[in-house]
Structure formats: C-alpha cells, structure tokens
N, C-alpha and C positions, 0 to 999 in steps of 0.2 A: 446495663449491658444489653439486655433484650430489647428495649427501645432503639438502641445505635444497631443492632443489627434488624431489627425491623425497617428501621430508616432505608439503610441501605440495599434493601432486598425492593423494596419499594421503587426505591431511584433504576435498580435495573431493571425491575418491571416496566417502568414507562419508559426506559429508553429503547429493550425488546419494542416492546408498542410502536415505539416512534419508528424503527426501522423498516420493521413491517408496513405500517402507515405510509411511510415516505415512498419505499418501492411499489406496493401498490398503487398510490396516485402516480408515479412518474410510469411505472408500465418497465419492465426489464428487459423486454424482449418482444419486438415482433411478430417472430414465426416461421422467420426465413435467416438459415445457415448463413448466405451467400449478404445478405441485406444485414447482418452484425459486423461485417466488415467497416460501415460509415461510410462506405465510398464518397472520394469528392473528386473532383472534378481537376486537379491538382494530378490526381494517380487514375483514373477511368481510362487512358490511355495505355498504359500497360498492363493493367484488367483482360480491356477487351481483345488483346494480342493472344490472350491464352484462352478465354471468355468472354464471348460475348453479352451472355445470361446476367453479369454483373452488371447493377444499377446503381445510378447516383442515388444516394439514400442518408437524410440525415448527417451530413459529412463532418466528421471527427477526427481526433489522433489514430482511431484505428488503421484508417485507410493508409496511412505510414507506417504503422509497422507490418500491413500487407505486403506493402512495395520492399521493405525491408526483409522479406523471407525470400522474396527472389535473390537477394546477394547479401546472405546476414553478417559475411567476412570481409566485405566488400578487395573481392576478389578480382570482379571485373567493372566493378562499379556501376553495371546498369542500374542500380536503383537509385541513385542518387540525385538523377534531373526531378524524379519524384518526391521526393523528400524535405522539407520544407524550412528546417536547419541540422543537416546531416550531423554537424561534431554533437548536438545536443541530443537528436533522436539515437545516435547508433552507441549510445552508452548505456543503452537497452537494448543490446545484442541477446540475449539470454533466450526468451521467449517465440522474436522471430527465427533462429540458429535452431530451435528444436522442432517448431514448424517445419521447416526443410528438412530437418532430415526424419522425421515419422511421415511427412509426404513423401519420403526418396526421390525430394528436390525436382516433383512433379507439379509445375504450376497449377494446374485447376483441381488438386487436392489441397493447395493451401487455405482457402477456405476454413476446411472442414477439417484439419489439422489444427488449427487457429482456434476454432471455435471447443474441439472437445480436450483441448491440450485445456484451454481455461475451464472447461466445465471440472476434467479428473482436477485441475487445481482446487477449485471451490469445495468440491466435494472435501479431496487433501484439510481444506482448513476446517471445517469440522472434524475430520478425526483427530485431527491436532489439537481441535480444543477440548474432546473428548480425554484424550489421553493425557493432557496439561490437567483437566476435574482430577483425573485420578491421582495424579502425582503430585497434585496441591492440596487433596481431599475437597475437591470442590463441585460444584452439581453439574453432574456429564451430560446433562440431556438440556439444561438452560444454557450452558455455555456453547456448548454445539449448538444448537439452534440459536443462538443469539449470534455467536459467528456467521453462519452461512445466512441468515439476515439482515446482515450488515447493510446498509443500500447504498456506499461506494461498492461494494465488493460485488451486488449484485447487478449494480448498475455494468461494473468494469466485465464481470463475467460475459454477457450478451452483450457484449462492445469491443472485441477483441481489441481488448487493452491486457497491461504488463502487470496490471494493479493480481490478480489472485495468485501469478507465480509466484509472484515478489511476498505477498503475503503468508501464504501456504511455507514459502521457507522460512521464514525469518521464526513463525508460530514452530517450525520443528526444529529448526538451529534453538529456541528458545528451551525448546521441552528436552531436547539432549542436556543443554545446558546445565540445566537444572539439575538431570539423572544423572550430574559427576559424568556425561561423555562428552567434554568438552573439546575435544578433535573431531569428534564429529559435528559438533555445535559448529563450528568455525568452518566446516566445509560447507554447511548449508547456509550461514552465514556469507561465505563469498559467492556462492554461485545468488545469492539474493541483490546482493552488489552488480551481480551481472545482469540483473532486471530490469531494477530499477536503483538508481543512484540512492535513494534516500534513505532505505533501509540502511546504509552503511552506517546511521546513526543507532543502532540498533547494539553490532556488538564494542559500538564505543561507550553506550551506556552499561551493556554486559558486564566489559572488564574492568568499568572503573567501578561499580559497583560491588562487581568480585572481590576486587583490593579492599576499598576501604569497608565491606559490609560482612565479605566471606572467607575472610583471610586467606585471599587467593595473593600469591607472592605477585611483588614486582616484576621479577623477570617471565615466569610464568603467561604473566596477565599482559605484556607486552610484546610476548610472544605469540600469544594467541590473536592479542589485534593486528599485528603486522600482518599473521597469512590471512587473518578476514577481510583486509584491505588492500592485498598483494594482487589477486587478479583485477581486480576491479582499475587499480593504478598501472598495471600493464597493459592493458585493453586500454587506458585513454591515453597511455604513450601511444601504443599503435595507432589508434585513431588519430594524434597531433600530426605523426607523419604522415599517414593517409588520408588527408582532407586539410581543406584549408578552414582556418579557425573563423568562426563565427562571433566572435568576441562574447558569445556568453558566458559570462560571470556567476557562479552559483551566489554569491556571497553579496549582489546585488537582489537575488529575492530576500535579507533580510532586513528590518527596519526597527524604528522606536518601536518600543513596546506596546502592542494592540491599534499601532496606527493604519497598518494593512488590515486589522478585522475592521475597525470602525470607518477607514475608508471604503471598503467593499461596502458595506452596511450601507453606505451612503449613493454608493452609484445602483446598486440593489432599486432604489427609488428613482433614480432619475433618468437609467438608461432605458432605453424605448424596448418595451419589451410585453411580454404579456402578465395580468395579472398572476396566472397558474404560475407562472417562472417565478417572479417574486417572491410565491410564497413557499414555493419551494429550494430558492436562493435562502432567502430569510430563515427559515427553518433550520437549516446546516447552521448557517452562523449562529444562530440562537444556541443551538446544542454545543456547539465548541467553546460558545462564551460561556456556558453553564458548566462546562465539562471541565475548562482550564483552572479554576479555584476550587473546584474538589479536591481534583488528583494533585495539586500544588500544596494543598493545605493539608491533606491528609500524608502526603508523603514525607512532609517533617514529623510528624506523630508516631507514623506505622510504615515507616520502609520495609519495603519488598522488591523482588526481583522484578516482578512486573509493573509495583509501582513504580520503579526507576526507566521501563520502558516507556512506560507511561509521561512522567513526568519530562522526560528527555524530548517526546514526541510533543509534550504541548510546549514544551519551553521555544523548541524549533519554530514549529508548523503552526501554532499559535499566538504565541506572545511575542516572539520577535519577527514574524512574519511578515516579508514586504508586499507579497503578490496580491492582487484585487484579481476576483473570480469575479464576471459577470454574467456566470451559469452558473446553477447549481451543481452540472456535473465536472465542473475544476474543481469546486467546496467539496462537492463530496470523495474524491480521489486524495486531494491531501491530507482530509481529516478522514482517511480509511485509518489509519496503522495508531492517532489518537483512539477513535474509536473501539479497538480491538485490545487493544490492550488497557483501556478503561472498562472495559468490560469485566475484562481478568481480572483484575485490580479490584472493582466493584466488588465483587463476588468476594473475593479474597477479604476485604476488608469485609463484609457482612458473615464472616465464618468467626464463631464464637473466642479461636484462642487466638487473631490477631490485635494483639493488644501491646506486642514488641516487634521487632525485627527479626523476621525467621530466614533466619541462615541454615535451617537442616530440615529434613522433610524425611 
C-alpha cells in the first residue's frame, strides 16, 4: 500500500515539475495587456478603428475572440468579416459576451476586460482546486498549485483565450457536484458549454457516472444532462439561423485510436519549424501518451468521480482524437481539461483509502 502511494505521489511530482518547466521555457506572457490579444492581421483593421496602440503580435485564436466582443450576440454582425470560421468560433460566446459587458461595450476597454476576466478565472481554478482537496480530503496547497500551473491554462491565461473560463467552471460545476448541489453543478456546467464546446463532455461523464457509480436515478440523471446541454444546443440553433454554415463537423476531429497522436508525432519532425518548437510540441504529446494508460488502467481498478472525468477526457481528446497540432500551443489547449483532472485523480488515487469506488465523502 505505501509503495502505490509513494508511486503515485511521485508521478505528480514530476508532472507539477513538467508544468512549471514547460511554461517557463515557453514564457506565458510578454508584458503588455494590449499585445495578449495575438493580434493578426485578419482583425488589426477594427483594432485600429478604436485603437491605434494595437499591434500585430504573435497572431492567434485570441485576436478572434477580440473581434468577437465587439458583437458577442451578433446583433449587427460587424465582427464577422473578422472572424475566420464564424459558426465555429461564435460557439464561444461566453467569454467574449462578458468582456462587453464589464467593458459597458466600450471598445478600447476590451482589451483589458479580456485579459483580467482570464486572470480572476485562473485565479477561480485554484480555489476550486483548493476546495475540491478539501472535499476529497486531498492536499490543498499541491492541488491548487499544480492547477494554476497547468501550462495550457497558463499559456491560454496571457492569450486571451476561452480555455480558463471554460476551465474555472466545469472544476466548480465538478466540486458542487460532488457537495450533493447538483442544480448548481449543472448551471456551471451550462454556462461552461457556453465557453467552450468541449467541456460539454464533462457533465456527460458526471451523470453517467452518477447512474451507474452513485445511484443517481435515471430520470434524475437525464434530467440534469438535458439542462447542462440545453443552452449550449440553443445558442447553436440560433447561431444555424444566424450565419451561414461552415460545414464543420465536430465528429470529423475524431479518428482510429492514437492515430491523431502518432500522426502529429510525426509531423512534429518534419514540419519546418524550429528546434525550441519541437521539443516543446514533443513534450505535450509525450505527457498525454503517458497520461492516457494511467488514468485508463487505473480507472477499471478505482473508479472515481474525477477519474471518470478523466478518463472521458482521454478517451475523447486522446485515444480517439483526429486533430494533428503542429504547435505546441493546440497540444496544450486540448490536453488542458486531460491534464487537470489527471491531476485530481492523481492525488486521489495516491490518498491511502482509495482502494474502491467512493461514492460518499
């Protein structure tokens, strides 16, 4: 028994290690509010209409959900010549919608609305991982820090990206969950849908785990996943009617099993790129391919509620995974919400009476 929890208290030392490692070699943050934007060259045109001060910098997904806080309802549709596949990006209304209105839908406060709406989020996912130690009996001050040094989380934080909203809820839809306040689990749960699409896998793994782990009823458990799924499916009706379809297919990023890791793996090498890139391409996928038969193997042994997030998140994002990243910062956005709740998990399993399925706390 002491040896399996040594084991594992080990593995989340080195994976804290790696995170911290990885953000400090990649750098989180330049220095300038205005330059976390990504600016490209795509949206620098209705930047400058508000701001001139705004530079091309590094250009990313950020710079889109910029141009998206100018019309996050798309009400008059100016932001959409900016937008680079509207039906796809505006199903992360959530993030830019609260940008506008803590600006009061003042353009050259978006920025800076943008930028500390993701900081109070990141902050958010530590006390949530704080308060998930306490109501797991698990170590508040490793799991909070090993959260807010996620290096998706830290990277997405100073890149105004959707990734720590989206995060920050789903970790407190998770920890209601848990507390038996599962109406409130389910409201943080939908507004994380509002984020980012992907979390919606989140309380699909909740309530079926509920059913068969927690003797959460059928009807109950079916109830609760409809309204976790209910805005998020109204928001992309509206959006059908309101934009012309893109033809993208979610259910085109998935594939044979690990043939998206080990095709990425492989263009990792051959696309023209610089060594630094590579190795920290390489890195993500390394830790995902070591991550997906932990939490897969250990979760037939010692099911738990966060192993099941877990395992739901690699079986997805992982194993059946179509998409080839040829940046580390794709890898590490998809493998954020693997990462975090293999965390959890971690820990969980290295706590001395995980040795069955705990359904009560």
């Amino acid at each position: 028994m002491t040896s399996r929890i040594s084991t594992y208290w080990a593995v989340a030392f080195v994976f804290i290690a790696f995170n911290i490692w990885h953000s400090a070699v990649r750098g989180v943050w330049n220095g300038s509010i205005k330059d976390s934007l990504t600016m490209s060259s795509n949206v620098i045109e209705l930047a400058h209409s508000v701001d001139t001060d705004i530079r091309i910098r590094k250009p990313y997904d950020g710079a889109f959900l910029y141009a998206m806080t100018f019309d996050p309802l798309i009400i008059t549709g100016k932001a959409l010549p900016y937008v680079d596949v509207p039906d796809y990006r505006y199903k992360r209304m959530l993030y830019p919608l609260l940008a506008n209105l803590t600006a009061f839908n003042q353009p050259k406060l978006f920025p800076y609305s943008l930028f500390f709406i993701n900081v109070i989020a990141w902050i958010l996912c530590a006390i949530a991982g704080w308060r998930i130690a306490i109501n797991e009996n698990l170590p508040r001050f490793a799991l909070a820090f090993g959260l807010l040094s996620l290096t998706g989380l830290t990277f997405a934080t100073f890149r105004t990206l959707a990734e720590p909203l989206a995060l920050a809820l789903v970790l407190w839809g998770g920890y209601f969950w848990r507390k038996e306040s599962k109406k409130t689990a389910v409201v943080f749960f939908a507004l994380a849908g509002l984020a980012r699409e992907n979390t919606l896998l989140v309380p699909i793994a909740a309530t079926t785990f509920g059913i068969f782990k927690e003797g959460l009823s059928w009807r109950k458990g079916a109830v609760y996943l409809v309204m976790s799924l209910l805005p998020f499916a109204i928001w992309a009706t509206y959006l059908s009617h309101r934009l012309p379809s893109e033809g993208y297919v979610y259910f085109s990023r998935l594939g044979f099993p690990l043939m998206g890791l080990i095709a990425e793996g492989r263009q990792i090498f051959v696309f023209s790129t610089t060594s630094t890139e590579k190795i920290r391409s390489l890195s993500i996928l390394i830790s995902v391919l070591a991550i997906t038969p932990i939490v897969l193997f250990n979760f037939i042994r010692f099911p738990t509620f966060w192993g099941a997030l877990a395992a739901t998140e690699v079986l997805f994002c992982s194993v059946l995974r179509g998409d080839i990243w040829l940046y580390h910062a794709g890898s590490a956005r998809i493998a954020l919400h693997i990462m975090a709740f293999f965390l959890i998990y971690l820990m969980e399993l290295g706590r001395p009476d995980t040795t069955r399925d705990r359904t009560n706390h």
